[in-house]
N, CA, C and O of each residue as an XYZ file, in Angstrom:
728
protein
N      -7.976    -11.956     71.510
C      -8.454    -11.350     72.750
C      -8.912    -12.468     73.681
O      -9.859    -13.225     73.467
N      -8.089    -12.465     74.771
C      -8.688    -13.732     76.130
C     -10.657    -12.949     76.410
O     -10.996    -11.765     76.421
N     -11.305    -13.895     76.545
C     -12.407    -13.496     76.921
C     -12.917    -14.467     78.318
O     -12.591    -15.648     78.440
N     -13.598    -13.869     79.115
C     -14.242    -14.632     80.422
C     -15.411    -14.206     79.440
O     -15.485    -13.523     78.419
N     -16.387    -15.011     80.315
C     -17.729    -14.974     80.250
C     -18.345    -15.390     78.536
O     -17.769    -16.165     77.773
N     -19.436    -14.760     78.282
C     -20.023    -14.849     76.362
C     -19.520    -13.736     76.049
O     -19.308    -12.598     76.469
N     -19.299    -14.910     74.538
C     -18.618    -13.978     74.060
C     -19.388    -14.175     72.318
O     -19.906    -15.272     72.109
N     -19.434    -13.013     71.038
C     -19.787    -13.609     70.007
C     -18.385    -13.364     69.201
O     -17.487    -12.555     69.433
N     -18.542    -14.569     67.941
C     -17.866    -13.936     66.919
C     -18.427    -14.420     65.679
O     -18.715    -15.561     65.318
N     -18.542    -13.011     64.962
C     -19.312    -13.184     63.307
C     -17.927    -12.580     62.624
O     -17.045    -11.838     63.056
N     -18.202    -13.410     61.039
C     -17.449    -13.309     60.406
C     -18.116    -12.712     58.970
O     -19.110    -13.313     58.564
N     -17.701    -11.734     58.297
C     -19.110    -11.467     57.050
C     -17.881    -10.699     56.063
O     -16.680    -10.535     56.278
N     -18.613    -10.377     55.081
C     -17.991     -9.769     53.573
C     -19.154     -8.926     53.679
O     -20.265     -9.446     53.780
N     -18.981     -7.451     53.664
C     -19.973     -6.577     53.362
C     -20.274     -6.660     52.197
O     -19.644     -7.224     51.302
N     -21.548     -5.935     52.117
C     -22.210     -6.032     50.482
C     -22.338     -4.651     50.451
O     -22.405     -3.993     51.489
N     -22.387     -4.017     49.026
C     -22.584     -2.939     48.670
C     -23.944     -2.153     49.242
O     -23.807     -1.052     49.776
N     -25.072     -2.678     49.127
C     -26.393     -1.865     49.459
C     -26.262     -2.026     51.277
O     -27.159     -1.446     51.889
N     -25.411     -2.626     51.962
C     -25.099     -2.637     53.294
C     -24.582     -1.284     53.378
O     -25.305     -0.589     54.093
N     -23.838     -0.824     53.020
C     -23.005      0.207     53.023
C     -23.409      1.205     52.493
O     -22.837      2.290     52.601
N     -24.680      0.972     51.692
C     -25.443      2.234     50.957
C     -26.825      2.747     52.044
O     -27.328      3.866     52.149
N     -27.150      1.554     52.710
C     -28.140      1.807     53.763
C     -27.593      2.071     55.155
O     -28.355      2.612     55.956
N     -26.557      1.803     55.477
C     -25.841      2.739     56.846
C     -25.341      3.834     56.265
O     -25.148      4.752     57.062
N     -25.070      4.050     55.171
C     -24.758      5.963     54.948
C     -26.051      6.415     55.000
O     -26.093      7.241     55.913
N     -27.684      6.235     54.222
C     -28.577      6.620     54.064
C     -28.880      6.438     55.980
O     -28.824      7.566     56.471
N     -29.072      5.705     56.715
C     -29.203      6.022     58.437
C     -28.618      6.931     58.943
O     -29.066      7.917     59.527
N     -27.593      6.629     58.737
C     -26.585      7.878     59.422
C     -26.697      9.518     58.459
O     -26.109     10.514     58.883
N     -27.332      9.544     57.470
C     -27.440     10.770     56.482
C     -28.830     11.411     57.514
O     -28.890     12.449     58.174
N     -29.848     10.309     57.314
C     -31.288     10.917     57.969
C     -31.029     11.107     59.381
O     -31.884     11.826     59.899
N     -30.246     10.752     60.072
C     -30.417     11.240     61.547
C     -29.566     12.743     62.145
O     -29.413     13.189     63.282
N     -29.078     13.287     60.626
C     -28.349     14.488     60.899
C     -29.466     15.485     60.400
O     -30.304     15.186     59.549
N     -29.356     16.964     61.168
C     -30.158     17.693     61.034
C     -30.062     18.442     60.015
O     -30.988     19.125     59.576
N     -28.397     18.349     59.328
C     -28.144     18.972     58.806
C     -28.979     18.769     57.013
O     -29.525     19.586     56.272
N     -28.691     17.193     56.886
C     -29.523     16.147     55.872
C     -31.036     16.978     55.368
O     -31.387     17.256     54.222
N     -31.860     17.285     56.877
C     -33.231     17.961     56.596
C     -33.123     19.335     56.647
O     -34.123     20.000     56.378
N     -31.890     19.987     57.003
C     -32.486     21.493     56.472
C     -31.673     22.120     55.305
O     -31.628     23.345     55.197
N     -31.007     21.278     54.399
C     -30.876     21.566     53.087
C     -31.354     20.701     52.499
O     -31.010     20.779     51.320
N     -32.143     19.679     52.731
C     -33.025     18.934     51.661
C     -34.603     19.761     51.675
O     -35.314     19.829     50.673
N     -34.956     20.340     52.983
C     -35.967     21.577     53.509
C     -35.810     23.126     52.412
O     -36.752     23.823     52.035
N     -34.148     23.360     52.060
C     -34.411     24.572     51.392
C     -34.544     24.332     50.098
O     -35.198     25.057     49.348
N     -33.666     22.843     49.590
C     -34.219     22.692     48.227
C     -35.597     22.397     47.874
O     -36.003     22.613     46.733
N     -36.442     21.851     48.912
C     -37.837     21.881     48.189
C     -38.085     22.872     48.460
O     -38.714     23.236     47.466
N     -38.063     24.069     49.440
C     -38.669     25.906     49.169
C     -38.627     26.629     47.802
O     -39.426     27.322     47.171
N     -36.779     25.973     47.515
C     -36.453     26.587     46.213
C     -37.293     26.345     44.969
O     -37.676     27.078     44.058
N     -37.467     24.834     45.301
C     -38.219     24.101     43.788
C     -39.756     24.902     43.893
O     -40.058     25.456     42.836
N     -40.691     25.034     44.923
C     -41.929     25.262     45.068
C     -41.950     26.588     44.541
O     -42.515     26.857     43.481
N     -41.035     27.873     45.625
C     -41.286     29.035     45.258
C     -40.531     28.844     43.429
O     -41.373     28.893     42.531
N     -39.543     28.713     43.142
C     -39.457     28.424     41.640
C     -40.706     28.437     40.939
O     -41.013     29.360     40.184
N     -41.750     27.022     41.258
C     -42.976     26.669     40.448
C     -43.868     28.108     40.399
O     -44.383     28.671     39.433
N     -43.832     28.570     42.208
C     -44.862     29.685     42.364
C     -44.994     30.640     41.253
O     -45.940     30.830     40.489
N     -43.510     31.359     41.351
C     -43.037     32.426     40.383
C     -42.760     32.179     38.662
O     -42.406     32.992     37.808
N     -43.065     30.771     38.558
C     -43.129     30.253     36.913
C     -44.791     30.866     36.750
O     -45.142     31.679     35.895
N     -45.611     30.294     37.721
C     -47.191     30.153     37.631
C     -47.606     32.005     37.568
O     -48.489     32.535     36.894
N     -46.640     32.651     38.499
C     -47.324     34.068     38.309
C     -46.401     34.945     36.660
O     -46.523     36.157     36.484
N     -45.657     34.149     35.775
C     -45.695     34.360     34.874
C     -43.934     35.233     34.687
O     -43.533     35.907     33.738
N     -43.199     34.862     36.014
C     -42.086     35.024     36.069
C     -41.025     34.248     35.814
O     -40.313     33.945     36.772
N     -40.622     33.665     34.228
C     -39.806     32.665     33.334
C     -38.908     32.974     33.675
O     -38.406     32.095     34.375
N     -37.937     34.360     33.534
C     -36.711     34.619     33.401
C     -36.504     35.149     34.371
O     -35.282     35.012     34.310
N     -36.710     35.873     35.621
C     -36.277     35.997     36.470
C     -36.550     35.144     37.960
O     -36.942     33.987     37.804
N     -36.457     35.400     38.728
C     -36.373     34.410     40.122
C     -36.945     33.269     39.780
O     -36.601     32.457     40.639
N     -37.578     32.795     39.058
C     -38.496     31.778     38.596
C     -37.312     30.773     38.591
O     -37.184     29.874     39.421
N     -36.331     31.064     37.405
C     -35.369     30.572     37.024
C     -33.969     30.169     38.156
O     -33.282     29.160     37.999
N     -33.832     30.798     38.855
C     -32.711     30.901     39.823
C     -33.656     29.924     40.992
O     -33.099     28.964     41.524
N     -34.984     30.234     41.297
C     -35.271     29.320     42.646
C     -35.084     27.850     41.937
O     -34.212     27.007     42.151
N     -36.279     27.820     40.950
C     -36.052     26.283     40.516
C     -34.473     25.642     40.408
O     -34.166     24.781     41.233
N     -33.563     26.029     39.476
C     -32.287     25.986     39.330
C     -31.805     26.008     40.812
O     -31.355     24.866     40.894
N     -31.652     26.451     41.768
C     -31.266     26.643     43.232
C     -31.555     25.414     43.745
O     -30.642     24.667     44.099
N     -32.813     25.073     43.843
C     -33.752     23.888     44.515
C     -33.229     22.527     43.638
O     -32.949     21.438     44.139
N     -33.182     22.822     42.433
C     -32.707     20.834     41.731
C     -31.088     20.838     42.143
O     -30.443     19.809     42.342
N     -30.564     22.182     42.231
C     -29.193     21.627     42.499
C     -29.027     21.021     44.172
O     -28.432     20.004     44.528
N     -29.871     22.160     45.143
C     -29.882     20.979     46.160
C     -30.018     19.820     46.570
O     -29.196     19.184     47.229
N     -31.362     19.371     46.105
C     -32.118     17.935     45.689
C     -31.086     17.050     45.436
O     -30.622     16.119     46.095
N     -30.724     17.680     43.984
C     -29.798     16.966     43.155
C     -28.272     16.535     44.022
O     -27.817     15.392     44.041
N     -27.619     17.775     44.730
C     -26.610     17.352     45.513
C     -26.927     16.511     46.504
O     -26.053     15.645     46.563
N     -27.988     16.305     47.533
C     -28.185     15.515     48.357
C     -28.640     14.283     47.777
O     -28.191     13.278     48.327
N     -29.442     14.097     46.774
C     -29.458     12.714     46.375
C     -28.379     12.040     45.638
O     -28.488     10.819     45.529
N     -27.413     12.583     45.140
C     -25.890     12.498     44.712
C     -25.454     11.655     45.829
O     -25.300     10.434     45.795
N     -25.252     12.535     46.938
C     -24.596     12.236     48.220
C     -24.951     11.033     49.271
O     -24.197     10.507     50.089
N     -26.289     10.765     49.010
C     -26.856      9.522     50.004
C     -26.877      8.733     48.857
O     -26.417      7.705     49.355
N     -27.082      8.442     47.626
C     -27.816      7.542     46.887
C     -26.668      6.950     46.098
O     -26.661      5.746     45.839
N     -25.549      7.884     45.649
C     -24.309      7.486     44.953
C     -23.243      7.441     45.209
O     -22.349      6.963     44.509
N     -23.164      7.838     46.060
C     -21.749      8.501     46.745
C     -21.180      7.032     47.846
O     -20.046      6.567     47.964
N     -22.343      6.655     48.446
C     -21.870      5.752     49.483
C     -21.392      4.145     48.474
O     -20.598      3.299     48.888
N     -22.254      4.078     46.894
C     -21.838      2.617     46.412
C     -20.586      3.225     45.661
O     -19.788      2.301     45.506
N     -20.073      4.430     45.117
C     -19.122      4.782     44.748
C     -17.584      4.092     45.274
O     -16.647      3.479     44.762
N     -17.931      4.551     46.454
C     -16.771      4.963     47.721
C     -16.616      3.166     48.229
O     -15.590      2.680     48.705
N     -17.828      2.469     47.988
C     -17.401      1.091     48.112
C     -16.754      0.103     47.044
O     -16.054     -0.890     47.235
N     -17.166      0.632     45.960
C     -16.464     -0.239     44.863
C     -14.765      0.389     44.919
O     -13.889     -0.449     44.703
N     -14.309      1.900     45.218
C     -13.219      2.166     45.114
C     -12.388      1.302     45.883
O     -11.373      0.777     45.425
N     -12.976      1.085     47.521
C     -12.132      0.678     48.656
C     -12.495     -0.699     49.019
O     -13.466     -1.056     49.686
N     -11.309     -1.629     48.332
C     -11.036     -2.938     48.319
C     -11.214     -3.323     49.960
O     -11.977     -4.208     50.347
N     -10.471     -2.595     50.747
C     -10.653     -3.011     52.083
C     -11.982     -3.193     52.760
O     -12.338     -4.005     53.614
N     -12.687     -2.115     52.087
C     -14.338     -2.281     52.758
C     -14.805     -3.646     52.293
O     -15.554     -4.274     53.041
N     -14.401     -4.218     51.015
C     -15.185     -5.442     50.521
C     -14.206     -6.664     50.979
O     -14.695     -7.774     50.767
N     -13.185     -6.656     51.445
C     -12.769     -7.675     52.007
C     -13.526     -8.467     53.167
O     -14.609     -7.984     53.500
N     -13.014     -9.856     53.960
C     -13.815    -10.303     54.895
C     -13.275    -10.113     56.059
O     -12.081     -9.849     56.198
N     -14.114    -10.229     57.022
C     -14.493     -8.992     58.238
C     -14.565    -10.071     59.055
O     -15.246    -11.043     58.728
N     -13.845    -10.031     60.264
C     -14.250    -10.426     62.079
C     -14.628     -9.735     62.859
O     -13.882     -8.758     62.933
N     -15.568     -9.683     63.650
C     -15.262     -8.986     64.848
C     -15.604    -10.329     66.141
O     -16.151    -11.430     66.080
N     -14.995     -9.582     67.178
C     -15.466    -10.732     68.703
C     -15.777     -9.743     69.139
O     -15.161     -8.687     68.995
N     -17.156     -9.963     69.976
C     -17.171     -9.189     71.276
C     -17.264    -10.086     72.453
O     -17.521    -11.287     72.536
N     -17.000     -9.225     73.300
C     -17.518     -9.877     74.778
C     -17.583     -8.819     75.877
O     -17.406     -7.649     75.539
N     -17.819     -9.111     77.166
C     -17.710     -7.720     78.028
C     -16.658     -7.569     78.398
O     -16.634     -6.865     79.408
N     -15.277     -8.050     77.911
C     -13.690     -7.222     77.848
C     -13.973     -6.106     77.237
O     -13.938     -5.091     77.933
N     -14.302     -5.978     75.890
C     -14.191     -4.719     75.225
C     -14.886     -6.230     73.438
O     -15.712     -7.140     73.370
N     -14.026     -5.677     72.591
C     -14.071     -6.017     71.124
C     -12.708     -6.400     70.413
O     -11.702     -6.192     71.091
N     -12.543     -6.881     69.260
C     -11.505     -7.135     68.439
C     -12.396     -7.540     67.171
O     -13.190     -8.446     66.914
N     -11.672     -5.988     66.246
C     -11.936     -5.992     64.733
C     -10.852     -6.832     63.656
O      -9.686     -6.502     63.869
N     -10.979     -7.614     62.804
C     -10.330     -7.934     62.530
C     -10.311     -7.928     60.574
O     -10.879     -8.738     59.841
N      -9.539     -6.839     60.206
C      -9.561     -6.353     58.852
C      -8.305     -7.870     57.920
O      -7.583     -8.736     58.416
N      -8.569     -7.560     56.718
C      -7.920     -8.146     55.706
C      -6.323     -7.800     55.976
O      -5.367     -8.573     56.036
N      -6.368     -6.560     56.098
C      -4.321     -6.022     56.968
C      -4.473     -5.446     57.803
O      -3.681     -4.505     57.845
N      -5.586     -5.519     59.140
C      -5.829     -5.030     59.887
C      -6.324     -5.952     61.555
O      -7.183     -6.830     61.628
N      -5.537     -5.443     62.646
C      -6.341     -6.223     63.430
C      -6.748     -4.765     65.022
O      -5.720     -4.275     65.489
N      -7.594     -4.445     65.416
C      -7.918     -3.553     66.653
C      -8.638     -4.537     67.564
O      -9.458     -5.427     67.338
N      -7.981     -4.018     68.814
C      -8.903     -4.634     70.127
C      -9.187     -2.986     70.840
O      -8.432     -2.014     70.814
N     -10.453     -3.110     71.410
C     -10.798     -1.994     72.114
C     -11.388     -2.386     72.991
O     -11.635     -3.584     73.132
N     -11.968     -0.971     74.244
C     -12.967     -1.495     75.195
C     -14.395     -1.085     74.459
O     -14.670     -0.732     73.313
N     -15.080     -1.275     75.521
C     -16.832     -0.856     75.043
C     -16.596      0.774     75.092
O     -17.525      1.164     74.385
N     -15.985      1.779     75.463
C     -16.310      3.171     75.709
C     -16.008      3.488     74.315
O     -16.540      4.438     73.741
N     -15.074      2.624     73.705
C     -14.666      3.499     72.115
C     -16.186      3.976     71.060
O     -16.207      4.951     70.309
N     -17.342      3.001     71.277
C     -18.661      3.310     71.003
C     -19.440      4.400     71.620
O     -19.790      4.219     72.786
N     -19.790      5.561     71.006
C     -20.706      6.385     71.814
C     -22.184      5.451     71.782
O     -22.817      5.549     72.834
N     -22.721      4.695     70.880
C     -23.563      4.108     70.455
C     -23.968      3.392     69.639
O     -23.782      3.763     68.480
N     -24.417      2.570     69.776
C     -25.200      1.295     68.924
C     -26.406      1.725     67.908
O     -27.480      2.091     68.385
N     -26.200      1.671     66.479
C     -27.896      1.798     66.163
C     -28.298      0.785     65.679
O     -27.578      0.239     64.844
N     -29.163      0.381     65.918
C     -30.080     -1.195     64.804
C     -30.751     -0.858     63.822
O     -31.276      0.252     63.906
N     -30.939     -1.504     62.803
C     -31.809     -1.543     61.986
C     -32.644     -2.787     61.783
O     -32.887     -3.706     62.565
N     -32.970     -2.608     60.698
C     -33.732     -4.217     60.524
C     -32.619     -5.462     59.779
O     -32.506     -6.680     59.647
N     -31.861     -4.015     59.387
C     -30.743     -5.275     58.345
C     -29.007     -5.145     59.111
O     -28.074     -5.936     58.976
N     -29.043     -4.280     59.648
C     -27.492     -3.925     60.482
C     -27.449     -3.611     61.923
O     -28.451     -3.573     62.638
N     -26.059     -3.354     62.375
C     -25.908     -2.847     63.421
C     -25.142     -1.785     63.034
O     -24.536     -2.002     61.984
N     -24.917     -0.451     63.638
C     -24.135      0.754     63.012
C     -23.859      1.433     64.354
O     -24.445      2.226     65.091
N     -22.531      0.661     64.334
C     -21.483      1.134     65.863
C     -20.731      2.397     66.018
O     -19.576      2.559     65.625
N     -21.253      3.031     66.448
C     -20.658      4.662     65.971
C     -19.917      5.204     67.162
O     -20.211      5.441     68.334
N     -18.530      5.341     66.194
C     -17.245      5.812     67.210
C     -17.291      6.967     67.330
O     -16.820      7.349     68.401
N     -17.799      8.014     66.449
C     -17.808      9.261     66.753
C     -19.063      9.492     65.969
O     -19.767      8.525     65.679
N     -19.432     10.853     65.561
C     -20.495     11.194     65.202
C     -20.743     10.907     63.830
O     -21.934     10.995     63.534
N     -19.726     10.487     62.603
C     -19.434     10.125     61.458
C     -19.138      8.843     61.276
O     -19.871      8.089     60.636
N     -18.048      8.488     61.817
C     -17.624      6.704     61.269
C     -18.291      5.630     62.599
O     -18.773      5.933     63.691
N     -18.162      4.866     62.223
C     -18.991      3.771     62.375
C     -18.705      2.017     61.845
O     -19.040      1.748     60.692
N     -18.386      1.432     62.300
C     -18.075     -0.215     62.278
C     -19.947     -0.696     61.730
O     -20.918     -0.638     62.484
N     -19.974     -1.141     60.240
C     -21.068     -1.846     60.164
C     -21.315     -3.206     60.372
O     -20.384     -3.949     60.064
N     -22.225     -3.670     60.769
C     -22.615     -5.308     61.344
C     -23.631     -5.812     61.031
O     -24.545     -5.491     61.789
N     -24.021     -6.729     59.941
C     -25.406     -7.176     58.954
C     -25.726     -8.096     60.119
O     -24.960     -8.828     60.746
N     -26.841     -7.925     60.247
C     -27.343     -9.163     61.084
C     -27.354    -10.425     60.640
O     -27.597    -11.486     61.213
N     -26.981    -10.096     59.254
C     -26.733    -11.907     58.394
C     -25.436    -12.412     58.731
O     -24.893    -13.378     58.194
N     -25.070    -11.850     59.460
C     -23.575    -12.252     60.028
C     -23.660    -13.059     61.548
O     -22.591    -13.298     62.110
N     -24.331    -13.276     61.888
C     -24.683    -13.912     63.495
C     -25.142    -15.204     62.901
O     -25.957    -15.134     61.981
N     -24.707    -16.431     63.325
C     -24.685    -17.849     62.841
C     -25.909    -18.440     63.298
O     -26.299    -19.412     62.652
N     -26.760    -17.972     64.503
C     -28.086    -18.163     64.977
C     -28.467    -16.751     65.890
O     -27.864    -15.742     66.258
N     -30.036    -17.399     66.035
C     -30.832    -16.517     66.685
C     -29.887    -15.854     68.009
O     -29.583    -14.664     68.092
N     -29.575    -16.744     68.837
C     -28.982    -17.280     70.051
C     -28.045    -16.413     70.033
O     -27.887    -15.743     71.053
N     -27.209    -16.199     68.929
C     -25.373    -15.545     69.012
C     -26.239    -13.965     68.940
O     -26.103    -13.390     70.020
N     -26.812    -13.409     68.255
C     -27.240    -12.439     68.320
C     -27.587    -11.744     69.576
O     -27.161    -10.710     70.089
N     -28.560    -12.684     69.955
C     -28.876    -12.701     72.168
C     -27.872    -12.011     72.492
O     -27.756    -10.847     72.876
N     -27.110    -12.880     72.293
C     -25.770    -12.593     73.496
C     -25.385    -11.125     73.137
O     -25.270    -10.200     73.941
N     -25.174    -11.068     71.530
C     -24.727     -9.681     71.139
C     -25.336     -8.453     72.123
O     -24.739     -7.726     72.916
N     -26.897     -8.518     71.719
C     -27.827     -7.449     72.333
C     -27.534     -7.302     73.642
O     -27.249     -6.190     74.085
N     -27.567     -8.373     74.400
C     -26.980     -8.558     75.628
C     -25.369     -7.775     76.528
O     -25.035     -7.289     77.608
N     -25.046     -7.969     75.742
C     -23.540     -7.310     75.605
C     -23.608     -6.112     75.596
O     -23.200     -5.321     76.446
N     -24.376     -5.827     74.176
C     -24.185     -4.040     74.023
C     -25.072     -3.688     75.004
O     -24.624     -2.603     75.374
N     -26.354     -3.990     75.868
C     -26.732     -3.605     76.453
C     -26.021     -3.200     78.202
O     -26.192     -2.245     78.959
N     -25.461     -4.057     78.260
C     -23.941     -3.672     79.258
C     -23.249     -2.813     79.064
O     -22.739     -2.210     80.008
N     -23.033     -2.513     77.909
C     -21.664     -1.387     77.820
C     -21.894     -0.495     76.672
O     -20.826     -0.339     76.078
N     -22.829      0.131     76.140
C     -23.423      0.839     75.341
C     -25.076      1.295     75.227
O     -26.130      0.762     75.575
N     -24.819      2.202     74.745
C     -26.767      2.464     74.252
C     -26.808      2.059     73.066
O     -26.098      2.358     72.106
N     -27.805      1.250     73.171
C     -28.447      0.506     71.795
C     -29.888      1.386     71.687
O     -30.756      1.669     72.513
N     -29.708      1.662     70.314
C     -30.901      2.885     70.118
C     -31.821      1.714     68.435
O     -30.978      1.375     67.605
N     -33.069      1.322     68.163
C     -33.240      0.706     67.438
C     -33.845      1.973     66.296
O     -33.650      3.114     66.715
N     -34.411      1.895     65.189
C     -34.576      2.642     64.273
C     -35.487      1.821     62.912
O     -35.107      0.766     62.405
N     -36.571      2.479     62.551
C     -37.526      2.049     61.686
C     -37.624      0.281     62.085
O     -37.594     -0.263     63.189
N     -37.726     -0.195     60.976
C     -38.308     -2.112     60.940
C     -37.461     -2.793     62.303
O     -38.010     -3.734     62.877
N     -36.547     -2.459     62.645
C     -36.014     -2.815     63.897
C     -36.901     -2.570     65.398
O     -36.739     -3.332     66.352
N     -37.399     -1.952     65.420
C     -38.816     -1.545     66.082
C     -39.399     -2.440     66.335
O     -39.488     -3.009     67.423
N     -39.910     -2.701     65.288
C     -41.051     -4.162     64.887
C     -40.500     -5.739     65.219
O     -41.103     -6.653     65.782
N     -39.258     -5.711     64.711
C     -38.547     -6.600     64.662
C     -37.893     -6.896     66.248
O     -37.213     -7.917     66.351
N     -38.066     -6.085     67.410
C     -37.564     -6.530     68.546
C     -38.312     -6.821     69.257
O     -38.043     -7.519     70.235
N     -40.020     -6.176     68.867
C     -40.869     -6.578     69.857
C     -41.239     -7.670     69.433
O     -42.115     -8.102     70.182
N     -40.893     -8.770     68.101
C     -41.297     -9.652     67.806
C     -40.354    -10.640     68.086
O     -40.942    -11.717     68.173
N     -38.796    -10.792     68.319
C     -38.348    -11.446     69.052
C     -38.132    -11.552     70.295
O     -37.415    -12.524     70.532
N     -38.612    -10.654     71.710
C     -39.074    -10.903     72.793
C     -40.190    -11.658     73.115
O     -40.295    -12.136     74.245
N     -41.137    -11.845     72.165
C     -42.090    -12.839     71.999
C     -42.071    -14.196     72.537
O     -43.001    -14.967     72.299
């Protein structure tokens, strides 16, 4: 990709708990995440209630049972599911380019190469340990901040997305931006 102006380029190998903590971000910011992780603890409580008023075999049994299978499916789903799905897919663990600049971007996979503009992002999220570039409401381009070669290349990054995207920050990233405006 010809670039005018700054431009960055990081080069990285994702790591597994990278990929386990942008599914767990992107899991908690859906509503859907809290109102069946919301009915499995109703289930588990009223379960306990109806054990305590001396009801073993009926509803007692079905809420509790109801409530661990929710629990149980959602912590399946954020906690195992995302290092699963990375050990299967060789491509996710291969090594990774991207450039940006204010042309647009260029991803650059192991058998893969995309150039885009900035609109293909609805949004930027930060964390304390990533960036999580989200093309639609599900997938998402991840970006470790251990991937920026100095303080400086990062600048420019923030800089950038702040031109042509919303950068939205999230938990220790918080902390972590008002301490590098410093």
């Amino acid at each position: 990709m010809d670039t005018v102006g700054p431009s960055v380029t990081v080069r990285f190998v994702l790591r597994e708990d990278e990929i386990a903590s942008a599914y767990r971000t992107l899991s908690f910011k859906r509503p859907l995440f809290w109102v069946v992780s919301l009915i499995g603890v109703y289930f588990l409580v009223q379960g306990a209630w109806d054990l305590r008023g001396g009801d073993v075999f009926g509803n007692a049994s079905l809420h509790f049972a109801g409530g661990l299978c929710l629990i149980g499916m959602i912590a399946a789903l954020v906690f195992i599911y995302p290092r699963w799905q990375f050990r299967r897919n060789a491509r996710a663990r291969g090594e990774q380019s991207h450039q940006f600049s204010d042309e647009g971007f260029e991803v650059s996979l192991s058998d893969s190469r995309s150039v885009a503009k900035w609109t293909f992002y609805q949004q930027v999220i930060a964390t304390s340990d990533l960036y999580l570039m989200l093309h639609n409401n599900r997938l998402c381009n991840i970006l470790p901040r251990r991937a920026f070669a100095n303080p400086a290349d990062e600048a420019t990054f923030r800089e950038i997305l702040h031109r042509h995207t919303k950068l939205r920050t999230v938990g220790a990233a918080d902390s972590r931006k008002t301490t590098e405006s410093r």
